[in-house]
N, C-alpha and C positions, 0 to 999 in steps of 0.2 A: 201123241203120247203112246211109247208101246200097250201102255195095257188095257190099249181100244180095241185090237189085234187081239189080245191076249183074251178077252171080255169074252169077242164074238167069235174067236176059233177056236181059242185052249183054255174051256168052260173047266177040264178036269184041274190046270194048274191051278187057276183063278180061286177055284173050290177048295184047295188042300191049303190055302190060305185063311178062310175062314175058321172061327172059332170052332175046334174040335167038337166041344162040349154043348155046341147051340143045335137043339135040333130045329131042324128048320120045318120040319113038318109039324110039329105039334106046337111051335109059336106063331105056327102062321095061322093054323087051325083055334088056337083061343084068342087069335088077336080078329078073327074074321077076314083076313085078309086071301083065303083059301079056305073055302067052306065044301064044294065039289067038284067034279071033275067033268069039267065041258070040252072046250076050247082049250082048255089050258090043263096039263094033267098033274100037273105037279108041284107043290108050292117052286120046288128050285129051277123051272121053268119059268115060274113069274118072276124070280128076284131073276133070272137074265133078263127077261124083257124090261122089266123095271130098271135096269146097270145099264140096257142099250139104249133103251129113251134119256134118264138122266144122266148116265154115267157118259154116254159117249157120243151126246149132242144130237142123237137122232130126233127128227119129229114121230108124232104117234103113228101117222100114214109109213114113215120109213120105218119104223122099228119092226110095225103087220106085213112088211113085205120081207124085211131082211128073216123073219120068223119063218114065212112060208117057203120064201126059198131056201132055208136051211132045216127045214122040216121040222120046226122047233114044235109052232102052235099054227093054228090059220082060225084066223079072227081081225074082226074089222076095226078102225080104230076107234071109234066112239066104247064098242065094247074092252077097249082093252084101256080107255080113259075110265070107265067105271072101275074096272078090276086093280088099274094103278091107284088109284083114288082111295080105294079101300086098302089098298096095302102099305099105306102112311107111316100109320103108328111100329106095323111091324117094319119096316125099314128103318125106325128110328131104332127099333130094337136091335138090330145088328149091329146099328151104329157103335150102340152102348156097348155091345160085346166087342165090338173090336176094340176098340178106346180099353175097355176091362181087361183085355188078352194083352194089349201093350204095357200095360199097369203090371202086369204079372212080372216082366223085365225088371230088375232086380235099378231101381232109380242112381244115379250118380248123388254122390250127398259130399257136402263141403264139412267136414268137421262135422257130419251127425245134422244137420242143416240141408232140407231142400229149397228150392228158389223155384217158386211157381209164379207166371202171369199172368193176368185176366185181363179180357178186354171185352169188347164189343164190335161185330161188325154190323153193317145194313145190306140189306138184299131187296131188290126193287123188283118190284111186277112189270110185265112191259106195261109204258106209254107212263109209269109212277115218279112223280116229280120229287118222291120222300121217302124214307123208310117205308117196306110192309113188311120185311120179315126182321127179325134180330137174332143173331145166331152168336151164343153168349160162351166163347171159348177159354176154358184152364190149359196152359200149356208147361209142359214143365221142363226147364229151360237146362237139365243134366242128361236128359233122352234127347233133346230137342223134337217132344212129340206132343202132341193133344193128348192129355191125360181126365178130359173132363167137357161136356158139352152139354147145350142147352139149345135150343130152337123157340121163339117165339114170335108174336106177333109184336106189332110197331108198340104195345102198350107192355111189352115184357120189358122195366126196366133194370140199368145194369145197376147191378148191387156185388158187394162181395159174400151174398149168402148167395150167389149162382153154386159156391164149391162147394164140397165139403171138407173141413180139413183134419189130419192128423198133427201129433203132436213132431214139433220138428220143421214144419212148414212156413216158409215164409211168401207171403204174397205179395207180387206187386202191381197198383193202381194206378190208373192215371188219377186225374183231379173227379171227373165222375164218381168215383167210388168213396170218397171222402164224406159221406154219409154219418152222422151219427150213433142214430143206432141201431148200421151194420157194423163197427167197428169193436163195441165189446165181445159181441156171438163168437170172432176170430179168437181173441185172447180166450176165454171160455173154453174153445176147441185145444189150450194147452200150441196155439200157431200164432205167429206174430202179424206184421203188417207193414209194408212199406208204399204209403201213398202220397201222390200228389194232393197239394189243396191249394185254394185260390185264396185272396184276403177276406172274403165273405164268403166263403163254402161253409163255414162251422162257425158260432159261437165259440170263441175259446177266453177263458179266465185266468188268474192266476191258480197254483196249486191251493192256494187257501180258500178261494172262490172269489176273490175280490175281480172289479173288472181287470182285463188285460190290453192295456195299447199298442198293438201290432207296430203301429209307424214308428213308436219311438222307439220299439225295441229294435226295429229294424235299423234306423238311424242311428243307434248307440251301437250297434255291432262294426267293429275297428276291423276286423280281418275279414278276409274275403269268404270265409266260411266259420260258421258259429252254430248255438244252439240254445235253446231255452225251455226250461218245461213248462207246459201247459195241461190246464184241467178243461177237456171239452164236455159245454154243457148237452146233455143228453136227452133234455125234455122233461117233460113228466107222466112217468111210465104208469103210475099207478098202483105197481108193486110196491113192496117191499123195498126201504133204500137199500145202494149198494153202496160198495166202496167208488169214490170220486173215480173215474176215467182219467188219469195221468199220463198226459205222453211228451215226446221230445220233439218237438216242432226246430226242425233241420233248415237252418237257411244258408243260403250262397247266394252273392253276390254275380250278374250274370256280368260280362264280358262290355265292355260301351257297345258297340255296336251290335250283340245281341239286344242286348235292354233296347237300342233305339229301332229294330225291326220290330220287336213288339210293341213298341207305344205305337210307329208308324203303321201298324196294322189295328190296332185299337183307332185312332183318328180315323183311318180306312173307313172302320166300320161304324161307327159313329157318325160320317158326315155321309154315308148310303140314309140310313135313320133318320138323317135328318135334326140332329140331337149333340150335344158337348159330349163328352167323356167324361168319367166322371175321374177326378183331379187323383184320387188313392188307387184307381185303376192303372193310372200314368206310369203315378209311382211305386204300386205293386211288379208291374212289367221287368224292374230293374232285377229283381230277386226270387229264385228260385223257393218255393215254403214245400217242406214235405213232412209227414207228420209218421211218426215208428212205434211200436211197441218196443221195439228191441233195446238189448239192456245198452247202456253206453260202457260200460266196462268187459264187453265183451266187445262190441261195434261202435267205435269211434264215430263220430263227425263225419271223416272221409271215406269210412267204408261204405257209410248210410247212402250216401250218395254215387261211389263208387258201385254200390250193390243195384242200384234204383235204375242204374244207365242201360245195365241188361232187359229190363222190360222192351229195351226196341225189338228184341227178337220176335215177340208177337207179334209187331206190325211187319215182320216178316213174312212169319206163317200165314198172314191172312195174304199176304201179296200173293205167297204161291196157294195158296186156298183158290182167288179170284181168278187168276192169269193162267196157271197151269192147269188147275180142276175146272175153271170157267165158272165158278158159283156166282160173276157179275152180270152173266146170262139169260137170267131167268124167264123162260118163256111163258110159263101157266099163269094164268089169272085165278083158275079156280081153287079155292084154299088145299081142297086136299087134293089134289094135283101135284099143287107147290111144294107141299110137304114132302111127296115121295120122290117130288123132280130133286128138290134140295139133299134128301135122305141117300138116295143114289149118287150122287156126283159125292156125296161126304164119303159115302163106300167107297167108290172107286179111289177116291184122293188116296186114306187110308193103309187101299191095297195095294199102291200104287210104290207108296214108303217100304211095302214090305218087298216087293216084288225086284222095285228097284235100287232100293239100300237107303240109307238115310240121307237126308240133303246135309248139304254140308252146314256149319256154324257160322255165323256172323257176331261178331264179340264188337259191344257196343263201347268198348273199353277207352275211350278217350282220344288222342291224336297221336297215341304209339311213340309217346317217352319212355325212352329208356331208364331216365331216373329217374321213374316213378315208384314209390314205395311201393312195398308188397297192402296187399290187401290184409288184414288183419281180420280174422273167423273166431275160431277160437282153439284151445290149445290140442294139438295131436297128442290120445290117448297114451301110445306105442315108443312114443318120439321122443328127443331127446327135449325138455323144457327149459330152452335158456331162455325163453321169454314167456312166462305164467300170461295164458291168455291170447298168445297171439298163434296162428297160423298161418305161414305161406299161400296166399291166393295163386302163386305163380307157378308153387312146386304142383297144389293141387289141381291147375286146369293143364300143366303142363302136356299131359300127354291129351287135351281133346286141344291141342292147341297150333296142330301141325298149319293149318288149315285158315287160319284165321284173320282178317284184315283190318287189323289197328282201325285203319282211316276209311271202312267203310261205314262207321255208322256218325250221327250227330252230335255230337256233344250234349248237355241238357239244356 
């Protein structure tokens, strides 16, 4: 990747990339990560050392050589594994400044609406047969950038209070995020929601509270895509009641031979276990459940699902996250090691999008019908209203759309 070159020859360009506004000397200095001047004279001396070890796959022994023969620092590497160790949290901090300095880009918005995705990735320690680290990403899918990040350990699970959101926001979840109660905090924050859920991820009732029978509704649904409200039960909190939790539980019907890959992978896993399937699992497989806050009179049925499809683009960003940046790499075992080996490779990734321009889009957009309706948002301010309520998805992405390939992503 050029900006391995760029890292370790043209430190001046590399620099005018970071955040104007971050000094580097005095958050290295209250984070401890640069307390004197030995070996190393300069806090911006250590974040190179700290970009050549994580950022550009060197080991500790190569990074104290490539140092002394560029007359950076000369120090041995055990010492310069203490000095990285300590400079953890302040690397996380840059992190956050870059992510903040991208955020200052003025966001692409569909009708007054942003489309944010959250996911989760895993990051392994060598010889780790499981999760040790969990690196818990907001990306927002009108920049196509990380607009939000988190780092933790294998016990940081994902939730959708990882973000924080404004009003205009919409999120979207896999089935993990289907939590109950993370899902009112988002509404709360004046930001909607669009997540996957499984047939036992939630309690769900009717609106009046009476119980609710997923199978049958599911069975009385005649079209291939429908919709039903639901009141999800939320516990008991303690507080004060609130108003019932009401949302619109989105279903579709999957495709035969979809539905039958997932049963044959439910059986799959099942007869590893040693154990039956269990029979609503089988018949869950068949149909897609996604749960919205979104109003249906602004977001139909098809948009709900239409809109939900874009979340493949995070499993994008994590591809080039692991393959390009290398974050599947991890060499440290020791925690704050790890931290600043991860903290560094996320810098360089980063700097990488600015240096090198943005990757291009991948639009998860279906099998590239042409007669397929427009997406319907909501109505343009400006524009002319022959339809209260609806806006062109096709005029609006039209111009990030040079780019774009129908049939590269999966269907749901």
């Amino acid at each position: 990747m050029k900006i391995r070159s760029d890292i370790l020859d043209q430190w001046s360009e590399v620099r005018s990339h970071l955040p104007a506004d971050f000094d580097l000397e005095a958050t290295a200095r209250s984070r401890g990560a640069f307390t004197r001047a030995r070996e190393i004279k300069t806090p911006e001396t250590l974040l190179r050392l700290a970009l050549a070890y994580g950022g550009c796959g060197m080991s500790l022994r190569e990074t104290c050589a490539w140092a002394e023969a560029a007359q950076i620092a000369s120090l041995a590497d055990p010492s310069l594994l203490v000095r990285l160790a300590k400079a953890a949290p302040w690397l996380g901090d840059i992190v956050t400044a870059l992510i903040a300095e991208q955020a200052k880009v003025p966001a692409g918005r569909w009708a007054g609406y942003r489309l944010r995705a959250l996911d989760g990735t895993s990051i392994c320690q060598p010889g780790a047969d499981r999760t040790t680290w969990r690196l818990h990403v907001g990306y927002d899918l009108a920049t196509g950038q990380v607009d939000q990040l988190e780092l933790t350990d294998v016990h940081g699970a994902e939730n959708l209070q990882r973000l924080t959101y404004a009003r205009g926001d919409i999120v979207l979840g896999d089935r993990y995020y289907a939590r109950p109660r993370d899902l009112r905090p988002v509404i709360d924050a004046a930001a909607d929601f669009i997540v996957r859920t499984g047939w036992n991820s939630l309690r769900l009732l009717q609106p009046d509270g009476e119980p609710f029978d997923l199978f049958a509704a599911l069975a009385a649904q005649a079209e291939q895509e429908g919709e039903v409200q639901v009141r999800v039960h939320e516990g008991t909190t303690g507080g004060p009641p609130s108003q019932p939790l009401i949302l619109r539980l989105v279903v579709r019907r999957k495709d035969p031979e979809q539905a039958q890959a997932e049963q044959k992978r439910l059986l799959k896993d099942a007869k590893k276990r040693g154990k039956q399937p269990d029979p609503r699992s089988l018949e869950a497989a068949k149909y897609i459940l996604i749960l919205t806050s979104l109003s249906a009179d602004t977001f139909p049925t098809a948009d709900v699902l239409a809109l939900y499809r874009f979340r493949w683009q995070i499993e994008l960003a994590f591809k080039r996250m692991k393959s390009l940046a290398g974050l599947a790499g991890l060499p440290a075992k020791k925690p704050e090691l790890a931290q600043a080996w991860i903290y560094a490779r996320l810098i360089v990734a980063l700097l990488a999008e600015q240096i090198a321009g943005k990757v291009p889009d991948s639009s998860p957009s279906g099998h590239g019908k042409t007669d397929r309706k427009p997406i319907a948002l909501a109505s343009h301010e400006n524009g002319p209203r022959q339809h209260p309520r609806r806006h062109s998805w096709t005029v609006a992405m039209a111009h990030r759309s040079q780019c774009l390939r129908p049939n590269s992503s999966p269907p749901l």
